[in-house]
N, C-alpha and C positions, 0 to 999 in steps of 0.2 A: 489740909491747908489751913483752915478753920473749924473753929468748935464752937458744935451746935451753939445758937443763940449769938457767936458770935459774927453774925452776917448781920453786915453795915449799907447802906445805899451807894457805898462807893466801891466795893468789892469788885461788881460786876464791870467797873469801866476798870478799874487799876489791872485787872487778869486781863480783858481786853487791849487796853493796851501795851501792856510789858508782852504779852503775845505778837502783838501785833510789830511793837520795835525791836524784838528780839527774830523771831521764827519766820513772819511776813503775812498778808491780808489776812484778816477776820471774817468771815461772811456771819458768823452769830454767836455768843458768849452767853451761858445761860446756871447762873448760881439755884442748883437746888437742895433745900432740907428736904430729907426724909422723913416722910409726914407720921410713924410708926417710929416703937421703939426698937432703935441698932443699935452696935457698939459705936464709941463716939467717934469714931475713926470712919467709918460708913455715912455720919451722918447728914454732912454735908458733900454732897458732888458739884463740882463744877465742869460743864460740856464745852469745849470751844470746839469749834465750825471751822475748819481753815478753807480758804478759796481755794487753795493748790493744793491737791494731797502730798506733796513733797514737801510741802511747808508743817504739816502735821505729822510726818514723820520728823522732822529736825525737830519739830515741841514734843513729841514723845521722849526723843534721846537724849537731847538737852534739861528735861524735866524730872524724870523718870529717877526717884531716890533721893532728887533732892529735899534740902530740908527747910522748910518755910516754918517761922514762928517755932521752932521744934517741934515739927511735925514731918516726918517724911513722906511725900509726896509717891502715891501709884500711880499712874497715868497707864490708860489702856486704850485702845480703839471700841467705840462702841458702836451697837449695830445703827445703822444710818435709817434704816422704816422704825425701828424701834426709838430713835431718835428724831422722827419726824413726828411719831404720831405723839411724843412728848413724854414715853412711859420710862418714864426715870429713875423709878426707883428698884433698889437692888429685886 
């Protein structure tokens, strides 16, 4: 979606809410760099939280290939303890 370095202070609310007007509730939005060298396509992840998991399924489908900034967009489901305990990188 972005490349590395190019994470702004406003990243996190503009995902959040094009999410949240698009797909429905946010329960948590969380931009992370990958503190190690990846290819630049890994390097930044972004996690959104949906309240409803039917609402994160429609942001998968809706999302999944599109192309942001010229960038195509993978969207996956990611594990939820591994996503609680915050270990985010690849």
């Amino acid at each position: 979606m972005v490349a590395p370095g190019d994470v702004d202070d406003d990243l996190n609310d503009e995902v959040r809410e094009e999410c949240e007007g698009k797909y429905g509730p946010v329960a948590q939005c969380i931009v992370f760099e990958v503190p190690f060298r990846v290819p630049p396509e890994e390097a930044v992840r972004i996690f959104v939280e949906f309240v409803h998991e039917s609402d994160a399924a429609k942001a998968m489908a809706g999302l999944n290939g599109r192309f942001f900034g010229g960038r195509k967009l993978a969207v996956t489901k990611f594990d939820k303890a591994q996503f609680d305990r915050r270990d985010l990188a690849p």
